[in-house]
C-alpha positions in Angstrom: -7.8 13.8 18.8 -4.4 12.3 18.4 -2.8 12.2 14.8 -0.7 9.2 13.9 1.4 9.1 10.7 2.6 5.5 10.0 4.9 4.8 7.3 5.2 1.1 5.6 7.9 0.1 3.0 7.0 -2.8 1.0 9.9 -4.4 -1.7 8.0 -5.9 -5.1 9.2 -9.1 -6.1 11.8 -9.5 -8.8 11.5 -8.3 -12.3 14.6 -9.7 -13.7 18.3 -10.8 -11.8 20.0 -9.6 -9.2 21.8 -9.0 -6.8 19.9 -8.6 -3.3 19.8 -4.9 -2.6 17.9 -4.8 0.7 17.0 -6.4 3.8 13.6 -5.5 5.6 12.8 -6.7 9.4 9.8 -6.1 11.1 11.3 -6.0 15.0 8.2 -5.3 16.9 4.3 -4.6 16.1 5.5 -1.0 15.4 9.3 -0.8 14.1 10.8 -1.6 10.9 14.2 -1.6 9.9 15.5 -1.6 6.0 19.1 -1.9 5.4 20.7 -1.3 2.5 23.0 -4.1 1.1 25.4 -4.0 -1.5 25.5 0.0 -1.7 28.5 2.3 -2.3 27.1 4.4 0.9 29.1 4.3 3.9 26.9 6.2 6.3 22.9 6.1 6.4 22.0 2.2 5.3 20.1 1.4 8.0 16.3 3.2 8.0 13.6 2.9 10.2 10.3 2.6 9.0 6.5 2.1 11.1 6.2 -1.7 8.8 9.1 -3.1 6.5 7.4 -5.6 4.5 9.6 -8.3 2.5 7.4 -9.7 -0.6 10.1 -10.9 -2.8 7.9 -13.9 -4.1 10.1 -16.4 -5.8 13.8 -14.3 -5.3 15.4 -17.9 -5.5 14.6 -17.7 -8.9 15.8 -14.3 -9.1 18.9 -13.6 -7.0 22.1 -14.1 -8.7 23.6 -16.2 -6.5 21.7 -18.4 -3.4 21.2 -15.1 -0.2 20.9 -16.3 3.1 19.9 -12.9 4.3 16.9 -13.3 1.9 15.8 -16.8 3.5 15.6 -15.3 6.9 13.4 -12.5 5.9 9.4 -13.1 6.2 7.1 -12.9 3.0 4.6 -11.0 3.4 0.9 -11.4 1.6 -1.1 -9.5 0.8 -3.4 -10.8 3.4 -1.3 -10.4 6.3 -0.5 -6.3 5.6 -4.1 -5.9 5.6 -4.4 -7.8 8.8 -1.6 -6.0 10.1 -3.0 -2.1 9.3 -6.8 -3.4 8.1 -8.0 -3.7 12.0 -6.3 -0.2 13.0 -7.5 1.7 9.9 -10.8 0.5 10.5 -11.4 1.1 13.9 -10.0 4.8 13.1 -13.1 5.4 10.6 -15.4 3.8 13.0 -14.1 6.3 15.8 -15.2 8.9 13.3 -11.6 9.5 12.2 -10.4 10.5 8.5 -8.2 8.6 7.3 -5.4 8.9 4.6 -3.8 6.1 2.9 -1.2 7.7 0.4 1.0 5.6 -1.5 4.3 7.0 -3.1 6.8 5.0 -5.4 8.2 4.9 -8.8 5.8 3.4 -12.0 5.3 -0.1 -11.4 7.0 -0.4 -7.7 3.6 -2.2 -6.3 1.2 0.9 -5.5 -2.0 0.1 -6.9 -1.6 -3.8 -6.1 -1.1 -3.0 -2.4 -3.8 -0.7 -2.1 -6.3 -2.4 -4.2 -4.3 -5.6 -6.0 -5.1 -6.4 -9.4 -6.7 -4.1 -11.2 -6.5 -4.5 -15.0 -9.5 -5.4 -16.8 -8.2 -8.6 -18.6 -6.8 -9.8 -15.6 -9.2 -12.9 -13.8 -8.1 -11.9 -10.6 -9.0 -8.3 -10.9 -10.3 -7.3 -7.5 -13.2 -5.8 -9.0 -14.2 -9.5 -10.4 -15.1 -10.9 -6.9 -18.0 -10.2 -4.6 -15.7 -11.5 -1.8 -12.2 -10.9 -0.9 -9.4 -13.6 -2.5 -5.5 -13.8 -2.1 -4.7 -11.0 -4.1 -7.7 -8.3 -2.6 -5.4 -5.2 -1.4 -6.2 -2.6 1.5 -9.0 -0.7 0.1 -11.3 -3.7 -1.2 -11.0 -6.1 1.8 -11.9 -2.9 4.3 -14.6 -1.8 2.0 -16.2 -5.3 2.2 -16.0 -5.5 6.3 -17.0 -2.2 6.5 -20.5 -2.4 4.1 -21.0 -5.9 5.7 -21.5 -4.0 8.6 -23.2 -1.0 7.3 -26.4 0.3 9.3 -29.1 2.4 7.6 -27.9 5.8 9.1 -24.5 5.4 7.8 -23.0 8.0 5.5 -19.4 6.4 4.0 -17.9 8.9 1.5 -14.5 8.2 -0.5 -11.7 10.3 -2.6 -9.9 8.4 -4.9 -7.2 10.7 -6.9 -4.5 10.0 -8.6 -1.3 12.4 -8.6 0.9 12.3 -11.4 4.1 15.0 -11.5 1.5 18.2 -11.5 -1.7 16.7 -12.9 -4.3 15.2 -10.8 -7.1 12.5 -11.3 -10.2 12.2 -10.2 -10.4 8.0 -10.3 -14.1 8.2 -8.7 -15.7 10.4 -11.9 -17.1 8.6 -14.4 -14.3 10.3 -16.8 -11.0 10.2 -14.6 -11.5 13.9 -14.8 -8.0 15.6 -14.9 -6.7 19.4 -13.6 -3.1 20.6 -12.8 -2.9 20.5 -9.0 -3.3 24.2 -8.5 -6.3 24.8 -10.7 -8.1 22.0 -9.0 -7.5 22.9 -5.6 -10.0 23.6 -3.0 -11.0 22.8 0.6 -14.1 20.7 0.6 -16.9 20.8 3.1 -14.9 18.9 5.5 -11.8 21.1 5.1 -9.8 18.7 3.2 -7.6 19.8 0.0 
């Protein structure tokens, strides 16, 4: 069994003025590029990433002054990342593959609504509000719906869900979002992962 790590960058839309910071290219089915504009670096602004998604919705409204670098780069939905790594993740599991989708990034960088999308309760779009997948449905929901629409009897589909926050860990699938500091929690399970 081969192992694969793939890393994806994905930049969140605007929260307020700016000036345009990056520049994300996705050059083939497998290489991204992210340059860095405007920095005080000299060396090292050019990084290469597995995916180097653009979803800067609305930066016109945003950048402070008109970016033609911006208007050549592609939006990406959140439709088309799932149908860019949805297919691949997918047919790992059904090879019998584990599969690990971690997602790293400051409070509020686009996590959660990549993974899942929306996911407050007073929000109408909330995944969790839909029997079938809309717009906003991240990774997790949209893969979870192919995957029990195709579920046999026999099938045994387990799932982890923590959340890691400096040393304390969540348990998001108990009833309780039971907590522990990472070492006190620790252990292998039956399949031999942390």
């Amino acid at each position: 069994m081969s192992v694969s790590i793939q890393v994806a960058i994905r930049c969140r839309p605007f929260a307020f003025r700016n000036e345009l910071g990056v520049s994300l290219y996705q050059n083939s089915e497998n290489e991204g590029e992210v340059n860095l504009l405007n920095s005080r670096y000299t060396q090292n602004t050019r990084w290469a990433f597995t995916y180097s998604w653009w979803s800067g919705y609305n930066y016109q409204n945003y950048l402070a002054k008109p970016n033609s670098e911006a208007d050549k780069m592609e939006l990406i939905s959140q439709e088309k990342v799932y149908n860019i790594i949805g297919p691949k993740i997918k047919k790992q599991l059904l090879d019998g593959s584990a599969v690990v989708l971690f997602a790293y990034g400051l409070s509020g960088s686009g996590k959660t609504y990549t993974v899942f999308g929306p996911d407050a309760t007073d929000q109408p779009n909330a995944w969790f509000k839909h029997a079938k997948p809309n717009q906003e449905w991240g990774i997790f929901p949209r893969l979870a719906y192919e995957i029990f629409n195709m579920k046999k009897d026999e099938w045994k589909i387990t799932m982890k869900y923590f959340q890691n926050v400096v040393d304390i860990v969540r348990d998001l699938m108990s009833p309780m979002a039971d907590e522990q500091y990472y070492k006190n929690g620790m252990r292998k399970d039956d399949d031999g992962f942390m």
